[in-house]
C-alpha positions as CSV (number, residue, x, y, z in Angstrom):
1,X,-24.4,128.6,129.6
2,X,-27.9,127.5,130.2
3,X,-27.7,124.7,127.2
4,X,-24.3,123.4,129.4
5,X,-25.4,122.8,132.8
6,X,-28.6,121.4,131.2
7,X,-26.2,118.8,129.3
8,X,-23.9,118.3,132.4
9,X,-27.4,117.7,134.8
10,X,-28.6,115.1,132.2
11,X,-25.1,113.5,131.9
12,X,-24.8,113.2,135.8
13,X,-28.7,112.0,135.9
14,X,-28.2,109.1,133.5
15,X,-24.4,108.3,135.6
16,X,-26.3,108.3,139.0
17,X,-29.2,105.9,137.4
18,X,-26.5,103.6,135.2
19,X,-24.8,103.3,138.7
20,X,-28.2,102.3,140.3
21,X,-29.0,99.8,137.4
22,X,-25.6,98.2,138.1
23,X,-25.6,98.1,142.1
24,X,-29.6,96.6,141.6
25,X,-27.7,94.1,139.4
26,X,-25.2,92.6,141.8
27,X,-27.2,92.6,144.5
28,X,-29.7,90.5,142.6
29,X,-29.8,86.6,142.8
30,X,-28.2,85.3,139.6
31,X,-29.5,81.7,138.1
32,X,-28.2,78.6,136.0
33,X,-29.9,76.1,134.0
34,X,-27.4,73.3,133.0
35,X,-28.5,70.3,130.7
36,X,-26.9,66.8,130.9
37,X,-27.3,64.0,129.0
38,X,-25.5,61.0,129.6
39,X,-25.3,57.4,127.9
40,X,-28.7,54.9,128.7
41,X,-26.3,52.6,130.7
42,X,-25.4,55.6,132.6
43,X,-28.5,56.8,134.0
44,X,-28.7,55.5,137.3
45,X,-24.9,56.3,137.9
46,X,-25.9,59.8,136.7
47,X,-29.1,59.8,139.5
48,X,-26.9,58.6,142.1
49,X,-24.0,61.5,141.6
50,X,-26.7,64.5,141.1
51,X,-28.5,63.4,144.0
52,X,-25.3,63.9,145.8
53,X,-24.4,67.1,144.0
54,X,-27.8,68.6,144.8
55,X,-27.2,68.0,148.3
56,X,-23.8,69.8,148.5
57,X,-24.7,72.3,146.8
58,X,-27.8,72.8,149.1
59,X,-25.5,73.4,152.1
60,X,-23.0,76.0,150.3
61,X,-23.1,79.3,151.0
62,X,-25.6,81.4,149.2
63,X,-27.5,78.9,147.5
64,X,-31.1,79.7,146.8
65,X,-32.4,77.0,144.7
66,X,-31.0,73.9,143.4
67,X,-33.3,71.8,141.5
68,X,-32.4,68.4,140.0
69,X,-34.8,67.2,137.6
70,X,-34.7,63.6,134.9
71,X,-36.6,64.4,131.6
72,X,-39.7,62.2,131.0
73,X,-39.8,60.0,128.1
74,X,-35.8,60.6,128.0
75,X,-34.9,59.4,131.3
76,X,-31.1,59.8,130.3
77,X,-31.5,63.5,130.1
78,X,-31.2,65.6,133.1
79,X,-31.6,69.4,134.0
80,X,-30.2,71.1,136.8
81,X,-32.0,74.5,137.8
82,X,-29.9,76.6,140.6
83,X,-30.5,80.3,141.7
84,X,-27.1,82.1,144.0
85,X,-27.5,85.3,146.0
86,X,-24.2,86.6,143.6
87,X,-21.9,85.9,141.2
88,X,-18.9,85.7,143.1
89,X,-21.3,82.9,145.4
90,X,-21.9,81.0,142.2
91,X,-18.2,81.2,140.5
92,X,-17.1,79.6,144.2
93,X,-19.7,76.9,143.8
94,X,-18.6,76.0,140.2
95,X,-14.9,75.8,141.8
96,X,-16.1,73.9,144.3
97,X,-17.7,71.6,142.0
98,X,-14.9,70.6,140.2
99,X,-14.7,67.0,141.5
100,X,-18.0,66.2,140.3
101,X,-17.6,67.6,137.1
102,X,-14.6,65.5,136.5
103,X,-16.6,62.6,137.0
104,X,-19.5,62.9,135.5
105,X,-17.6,63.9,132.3
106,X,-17.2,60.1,132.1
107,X,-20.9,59.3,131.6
108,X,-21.7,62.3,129.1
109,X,-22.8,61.2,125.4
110,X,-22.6,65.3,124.7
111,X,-21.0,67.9,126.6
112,X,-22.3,70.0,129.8
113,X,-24.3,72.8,128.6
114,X,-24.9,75.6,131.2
115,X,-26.6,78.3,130.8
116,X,-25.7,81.6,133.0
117,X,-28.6,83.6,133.1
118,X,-30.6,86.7,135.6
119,X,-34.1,86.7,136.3
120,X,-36.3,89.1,134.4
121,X,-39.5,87.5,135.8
122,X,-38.0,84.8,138.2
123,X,-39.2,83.5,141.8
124,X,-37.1,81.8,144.4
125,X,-40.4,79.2,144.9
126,X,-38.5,75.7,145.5
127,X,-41.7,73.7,143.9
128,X,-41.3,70.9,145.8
129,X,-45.0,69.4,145.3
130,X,-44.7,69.6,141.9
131,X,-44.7,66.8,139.7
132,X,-44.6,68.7,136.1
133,X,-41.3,70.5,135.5
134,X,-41.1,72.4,132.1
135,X,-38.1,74.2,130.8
136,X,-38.6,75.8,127.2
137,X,-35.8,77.4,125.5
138,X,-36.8,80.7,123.9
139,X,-34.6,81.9,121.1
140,X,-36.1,85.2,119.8
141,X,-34.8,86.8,116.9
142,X,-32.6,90.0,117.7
143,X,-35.3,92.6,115.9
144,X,-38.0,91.3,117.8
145,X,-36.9,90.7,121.5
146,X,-38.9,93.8,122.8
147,X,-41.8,92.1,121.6
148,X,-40.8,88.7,122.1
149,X,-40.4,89.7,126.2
150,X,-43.4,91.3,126.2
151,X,-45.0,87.6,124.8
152,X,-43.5,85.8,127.3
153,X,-44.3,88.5,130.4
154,X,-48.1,88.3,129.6
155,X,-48.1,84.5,128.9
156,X,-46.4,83.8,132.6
157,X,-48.4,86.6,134.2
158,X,-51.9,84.8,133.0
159,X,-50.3,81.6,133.7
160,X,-49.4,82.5,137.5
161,X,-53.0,82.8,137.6
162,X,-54.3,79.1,136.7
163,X,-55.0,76.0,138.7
164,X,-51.8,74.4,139.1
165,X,-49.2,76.7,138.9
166,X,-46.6,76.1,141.5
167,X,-43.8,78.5,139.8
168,X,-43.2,80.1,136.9
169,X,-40.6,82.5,135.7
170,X,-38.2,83.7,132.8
171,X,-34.5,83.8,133.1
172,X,-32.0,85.8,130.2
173,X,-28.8,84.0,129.2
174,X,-25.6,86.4,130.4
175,X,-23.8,85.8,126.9
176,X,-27.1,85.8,124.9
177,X,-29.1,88.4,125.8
178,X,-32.3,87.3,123.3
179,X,-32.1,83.4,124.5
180,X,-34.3,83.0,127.3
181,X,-35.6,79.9,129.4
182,X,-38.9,80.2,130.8
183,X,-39.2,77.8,133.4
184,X,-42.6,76.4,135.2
185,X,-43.9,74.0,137.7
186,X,-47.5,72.4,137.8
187,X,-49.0,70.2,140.2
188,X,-50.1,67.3,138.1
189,X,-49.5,66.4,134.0
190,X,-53.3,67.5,134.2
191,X,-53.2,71.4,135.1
192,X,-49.5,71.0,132.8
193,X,-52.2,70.0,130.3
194,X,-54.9,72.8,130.6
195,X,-52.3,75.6,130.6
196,X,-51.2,73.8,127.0
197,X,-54.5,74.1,126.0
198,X,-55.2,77.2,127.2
199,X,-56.4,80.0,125.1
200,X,-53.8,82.2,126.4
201,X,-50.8,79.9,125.9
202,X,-52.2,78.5,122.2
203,X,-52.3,82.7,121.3
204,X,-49.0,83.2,122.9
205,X,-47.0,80.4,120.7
206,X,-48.7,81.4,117.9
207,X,-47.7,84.8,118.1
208,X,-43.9,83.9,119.5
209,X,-43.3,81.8,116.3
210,X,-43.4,84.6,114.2
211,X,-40.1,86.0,116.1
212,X,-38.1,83.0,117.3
213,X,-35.2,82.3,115.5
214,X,-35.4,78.1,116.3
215,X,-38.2,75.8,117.5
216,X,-40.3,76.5,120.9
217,X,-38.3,74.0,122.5
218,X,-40.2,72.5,125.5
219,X,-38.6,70.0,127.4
220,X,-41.3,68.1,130.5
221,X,-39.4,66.7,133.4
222,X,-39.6,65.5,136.9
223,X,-37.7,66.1,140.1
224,X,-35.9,63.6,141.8
């Protein structure tokens, strides 16, 4: 009798704590990182209908961040980076959305990739003085996500610490639970360029490229 009630306790321990992990879920802000690219004739059609979007989507309901930002060097090549108070807030925006989907569809050279994802080490800081937007997707290979994360959470945790840094964070795609987007805002292309060349960042790609299963894929923007 002793070995049962210990085995029903631990059974209704681990319910009460798999029903805390789910409730701390939900109630947490969820993001998006989307990736457009349209044709170069396109580009300032594109500008014109995200700056729109971006302001829409500003006023809904539950919106937290929504960042529209044009890649430099590749000034066809767009990000959008959005943060909801829920998922049922952020399934209501993407209904609601559906106009401007439709036509933007008409510009794209490839199609709308967005990325669901929650924050493991995310902030709701807007960066609005920053001029050095950097999203880097992070694909680590399955057997080495535990130490892939705990890469990444040292890497952002000295970087929160340099000269610069406006916002940094790491989001996990929903579907893909080892592809990640780390995403970062610096003041100027010159504190972007001493965290690059920091001895903490060089370590941490070196070690990273030993469990990725693609490139360290860093992508520099602005926001417009």
């Amino acid at each position: 009798m002793r070995y049962s009630f210990r085995s029903v306790f631990t059974l209704l321990v681990l319910a009460f704590a798999m029903t805390q992990f789910s409730y701390a879920q939900n109630d947490s802000p969820v993001f998006a990182v989307a990736y457009i690219e349209v044709t170069p004739s396109s580009t300032e059609q594109a500008m014109s209908l995200l700056k729109a979007h971006a302001e829409e989507s500003r006023a809904q309901d539950g919106n937290l961040r929504f960042q529209v930002l044009q890649r430099i060097g590749r000034p066809n090549h767009f990000a959008i980076l959005d943060a909801w108070e829920s998922h049922q807030l952020q399934d209501e925006h993407t209904v609601a959305t559906k106009g401007f989907r439709d036509e933007l569809d008409a510009m794209l050279y490839s199609p709308y990739d967005e990325r669901r994802s929650t924050p493991t080490l995310g902030t709701l800081a807007a960066g609005d003085d920053g001029e050095v937007y950097v999203l880097t997707h992070v694909d680590i290979a399955p057997r080495g996500v535990e130490q892939g994360l705990e890469l990444l959470e040292a890497l952002i945790t000295a970087s929160r610490q340099e000269a610069g840094a406006k916002d940094i964070g790491l989001i996990v795609q929903d579907n893909r639970q080892n592809h990640m987007t780390l995403f970062e805002v610096w003041s100027s292309a010159a504190t972007h360029e001493a965290h690059i060349t920091s001895k903490h960042a060089m370590r941490a790609r070196s070690e990273l490229q030993a469990r990725i299963g693609s490139l360290y894929d860093e992508r520099l923007y602005r926001r417009f």
